[in-house]
Structure formats: structure tokens, C-alpha cells
TORPA-283309 format. One line per 8 residues: number of its first residue (from 1); for each residue x, y, z of C-alpha. Coordinates in steps of 0.02 Angstrom, whole numbers. Example, Ala and Ser with C-alpha at 12.3 -4.5 7.8 and 13.67 -1.06 7.14 Angstrom:
% TORPA-283309
1	615:-225:390  684:-53:357
END
This chain:
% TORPA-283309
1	-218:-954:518  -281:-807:463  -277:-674:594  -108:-600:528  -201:-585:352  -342:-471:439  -226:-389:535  -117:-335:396
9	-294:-276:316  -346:-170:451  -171:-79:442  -196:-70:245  -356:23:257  -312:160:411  -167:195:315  -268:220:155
17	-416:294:225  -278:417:283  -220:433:106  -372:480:36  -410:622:179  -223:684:172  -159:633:11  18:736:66
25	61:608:182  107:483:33  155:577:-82  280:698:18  407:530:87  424:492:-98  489:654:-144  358:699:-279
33	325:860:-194  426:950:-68  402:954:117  271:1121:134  269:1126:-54  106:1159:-132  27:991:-183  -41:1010:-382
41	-191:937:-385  -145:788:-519  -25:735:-389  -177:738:-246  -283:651:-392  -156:508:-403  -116:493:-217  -318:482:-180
49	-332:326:-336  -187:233:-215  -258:255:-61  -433:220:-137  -367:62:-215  -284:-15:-68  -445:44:64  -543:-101:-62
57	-409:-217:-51  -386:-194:127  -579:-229:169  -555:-380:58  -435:-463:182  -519:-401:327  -696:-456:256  -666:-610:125
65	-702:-775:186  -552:-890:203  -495:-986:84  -494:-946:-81  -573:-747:-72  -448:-719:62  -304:-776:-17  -346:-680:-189
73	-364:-526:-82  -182:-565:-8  -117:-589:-189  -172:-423:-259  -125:-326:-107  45:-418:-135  65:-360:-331  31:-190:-267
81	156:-174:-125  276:-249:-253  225:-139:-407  221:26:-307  394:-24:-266  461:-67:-447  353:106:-511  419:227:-364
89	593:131:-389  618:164:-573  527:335:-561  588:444:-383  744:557:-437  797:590:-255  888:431:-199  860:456:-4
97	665:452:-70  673:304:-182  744:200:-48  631:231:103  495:218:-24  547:55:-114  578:-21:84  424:12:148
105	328:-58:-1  445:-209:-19  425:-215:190  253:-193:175  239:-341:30  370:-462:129  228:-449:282  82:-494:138
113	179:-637:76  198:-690:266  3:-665:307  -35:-750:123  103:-907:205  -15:-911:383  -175:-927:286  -133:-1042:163
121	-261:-1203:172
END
């Protein structure tokens, strides 16, 4: 079944697509800039190469066939959710931050392993 695996995708990329026109919007939850702080542009630079990575993962599970292209797509959008949350885990100061951050990428990965689970052959 994989209508939960293009699903998830279609979230992935209007969330990233978001990310690359408003970069603030991730970077400002994980506490790497304050809220109405001026966002330095290495930070935008950074927030844009996230949001432009998952957008091609996304269309990957929204586009791949099944089967094998679909489930590789599911796999590497499942090391990211669980990287970003090791990376922004071991590297947010402000422990409010860390935690919403780390849940929703840990969330977000838990709901990739569940879509990867449906559209297993």
C-alpha cells in the first residue's frame, strides 16, 4: 500500500518548498536565531540546503514507482528525519528547542518508517 508513502511526500515537499521561500520558519523553532532576530545569511544558506534536500526526496516518494525506487526514497527521507534529529539534538543549546526539534524529526521519521512498513512488497 503505498498511498501513506505519497502522502507523507506531498507533506515533505510543502513543508520544504516553504523552507526554501521562508527559510525563518525552520530555523527559528530550533532556536538558532531568535524569534524577530535578524537571520545571518549562513544560517538562511543552510536552512535553504534542508529544505532543498528534502523538496527532492519528497518528489521521490510522491513520483518513484513502487517497489524498489519507492522504498529507497522512504529510506533516505528516513536517515534524514533521524539525522536532523541526532545533529539538532547534540547541537541546540536551549533545551525547550532541542526537544520540540528532536520530536518532530523523530515524529516525522516514526511516520516514514510507518509509510516505508505499508509499502513494503
Amino acid at each position: 500500500m503505498t498511498w501513506f508513502a505519497r502522502v507523507m511526500g506531498v507533506l515533505t515537499v510543502v513543508y520544504s518548498v516553504v523552507v526554501l521561500l521562508r527559510p525563518r520558519l525552520l530555523v527559528t523553532p530550533t532556536g538558532l536565531v531568535p524569534r524577530g532576530g535578524t537571520l545571518p545569511m549562513p544560517v538562511a544558506v543552510l536552512a535553504r540546503a534542508v529544505g532543498a534536500r528534502d523538496t527532492v526526496i519528497g518528489l521521490a516518494m510522491v513520483f518513484a514507482p513502487g517497489g524498489a525506487a519507492l522504498l529507497t526514497a522512504l529510506w533516505l527521507r528516513i536517515g534524514s528525519d533521524f539525522a536532523d534529529a541526532a545533529i539538532f539534538g547534540l547541537s541546540v543549546t536551549d533545551r525547550s528547542a532541542r526537544t520540540k526539534t528532536v520530536a518532530v524529526a523523530i515524529g516525522y521519521g516514526v511516520l516514514n518508517v510507518i509509510a516505508l512498513w505499508l509499502a513494503w512488497p
